[in-house]
Backbone bond lengths (Angstrom), bond angles and torsions (degrees), N, CA, C in turn:
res aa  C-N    CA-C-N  psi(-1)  N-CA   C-N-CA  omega(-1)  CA-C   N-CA-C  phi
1 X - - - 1.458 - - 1.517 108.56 -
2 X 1.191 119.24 143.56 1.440 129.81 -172.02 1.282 107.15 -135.39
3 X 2.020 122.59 176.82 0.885 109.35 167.24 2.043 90.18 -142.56
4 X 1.078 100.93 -158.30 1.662 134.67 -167.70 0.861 107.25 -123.25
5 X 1.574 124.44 118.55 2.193 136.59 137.67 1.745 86.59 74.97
6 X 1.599 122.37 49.38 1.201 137.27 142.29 1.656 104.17 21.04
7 X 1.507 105.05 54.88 1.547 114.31 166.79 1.596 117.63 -62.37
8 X 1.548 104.29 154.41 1.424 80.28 175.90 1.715 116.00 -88.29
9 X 1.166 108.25 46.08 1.452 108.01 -178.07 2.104 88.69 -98.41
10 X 1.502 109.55 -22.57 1.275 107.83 -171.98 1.577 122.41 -66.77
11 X 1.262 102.66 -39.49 1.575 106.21 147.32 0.885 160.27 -47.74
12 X 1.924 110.82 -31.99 1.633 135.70 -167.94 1.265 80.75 -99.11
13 X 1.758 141.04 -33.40 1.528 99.44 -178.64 1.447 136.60 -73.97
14 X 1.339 105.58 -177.79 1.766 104.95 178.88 1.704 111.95 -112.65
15 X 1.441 110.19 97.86 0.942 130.63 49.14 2.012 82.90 -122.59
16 X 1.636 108.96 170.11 1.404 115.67 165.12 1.150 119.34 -47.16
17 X 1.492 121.23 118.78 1.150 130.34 157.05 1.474 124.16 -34.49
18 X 1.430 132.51 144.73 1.520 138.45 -173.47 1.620 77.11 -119.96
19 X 1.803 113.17 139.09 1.232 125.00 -171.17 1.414 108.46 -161.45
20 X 1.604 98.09 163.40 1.702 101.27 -177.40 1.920 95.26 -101.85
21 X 1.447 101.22 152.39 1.662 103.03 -177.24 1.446 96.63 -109.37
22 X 1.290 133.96 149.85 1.357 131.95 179.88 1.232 100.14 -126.86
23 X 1.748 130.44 131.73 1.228 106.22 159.74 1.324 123.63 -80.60
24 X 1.189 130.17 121.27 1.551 162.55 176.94 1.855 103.82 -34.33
25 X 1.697 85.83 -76.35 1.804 96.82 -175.44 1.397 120.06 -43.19
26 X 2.090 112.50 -48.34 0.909 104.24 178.21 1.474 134.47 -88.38
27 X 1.430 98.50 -6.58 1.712 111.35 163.21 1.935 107.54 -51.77
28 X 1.345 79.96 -68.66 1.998 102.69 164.09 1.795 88.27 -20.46
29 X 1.091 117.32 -121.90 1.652 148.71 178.82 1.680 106.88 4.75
30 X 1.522 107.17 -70.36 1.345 110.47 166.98 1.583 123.51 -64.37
31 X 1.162 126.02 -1.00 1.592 130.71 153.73 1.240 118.59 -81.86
32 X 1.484 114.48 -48.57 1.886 116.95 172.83 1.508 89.88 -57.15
33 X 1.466 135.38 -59.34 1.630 131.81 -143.35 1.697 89.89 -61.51
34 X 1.614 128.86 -31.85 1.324 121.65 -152.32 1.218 108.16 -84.29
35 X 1.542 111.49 -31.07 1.240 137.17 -176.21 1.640 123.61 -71.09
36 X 1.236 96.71 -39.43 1.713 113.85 173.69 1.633 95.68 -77.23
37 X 1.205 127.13 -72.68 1.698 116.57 165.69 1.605 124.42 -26.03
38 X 1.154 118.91 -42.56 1.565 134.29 165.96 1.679 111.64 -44.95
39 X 1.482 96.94 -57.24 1.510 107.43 -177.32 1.134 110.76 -75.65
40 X 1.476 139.48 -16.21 1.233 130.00 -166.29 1.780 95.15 -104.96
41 X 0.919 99.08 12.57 1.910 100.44 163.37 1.816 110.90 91.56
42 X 1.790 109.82 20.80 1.562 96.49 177.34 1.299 92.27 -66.99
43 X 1.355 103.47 174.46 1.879 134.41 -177.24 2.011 79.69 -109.64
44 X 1.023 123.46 -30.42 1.641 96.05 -154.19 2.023 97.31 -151.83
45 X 1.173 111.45 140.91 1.667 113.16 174.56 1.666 105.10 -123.91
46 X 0.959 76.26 142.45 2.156 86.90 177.13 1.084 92.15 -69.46
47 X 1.748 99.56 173.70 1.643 121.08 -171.50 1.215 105.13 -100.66
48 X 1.367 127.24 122.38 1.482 133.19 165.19 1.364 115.27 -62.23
49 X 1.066 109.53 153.89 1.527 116.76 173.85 1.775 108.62 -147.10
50 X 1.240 120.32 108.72 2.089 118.86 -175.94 0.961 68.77 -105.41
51 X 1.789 91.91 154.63 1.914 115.02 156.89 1.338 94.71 -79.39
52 X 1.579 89.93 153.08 1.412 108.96 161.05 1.779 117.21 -123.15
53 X 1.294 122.33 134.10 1.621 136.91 166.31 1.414 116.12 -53.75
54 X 1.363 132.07 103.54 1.553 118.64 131.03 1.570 136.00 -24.73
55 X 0.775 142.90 66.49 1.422 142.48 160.33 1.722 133.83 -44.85
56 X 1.015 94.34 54.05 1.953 94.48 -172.06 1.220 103.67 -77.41
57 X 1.677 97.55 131.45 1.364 107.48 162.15 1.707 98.51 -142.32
58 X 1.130 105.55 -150.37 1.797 113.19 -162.04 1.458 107.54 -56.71
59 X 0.915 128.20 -30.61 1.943 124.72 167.77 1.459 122.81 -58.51
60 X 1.228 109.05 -13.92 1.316 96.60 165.23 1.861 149.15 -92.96
C-alpha cells in the first residue's frame, strides 16, 4: 500500500506510508509560467515534466 504528495497523514499511519513527493512550488511556478504565456496570446505550451521522490517507508 502506498500513498500520494507525501502528506503528513503518510507518516501518522500504522504502518508509514511509502509515497511519491512532488515539488509543490515548482509545480506552482510552471503553471503561473503556462498561464502568463496563455495570456499573452500563445496558441500552444510545451509539456512540463517536475521530478518526483520515492519515499519508502514501512508500507512497502
Amino acid at each position: 500500500m502506498g500513498g500520494f504528495d507525501d502528506s503528513d497523514v503518510a507518516m501518522s499511519t500504522h504502518p508509514p506510508l511509502t509515497t511519491i513527493r512532488r515539488p509543490l512550488a515548482e509545480i506552482a511556478e510552471e503553471t503561473v509560467r503556462i498561464l502568463l504565456d496563455l495570456i499573452d496570446g500563445a496558441d500552444q505550451v510545451a509539456s512540463v515534466t517536475v521530478p518526483t521522490r520515492l519515499i519508502v517507508r514501512e508500507s512497502a
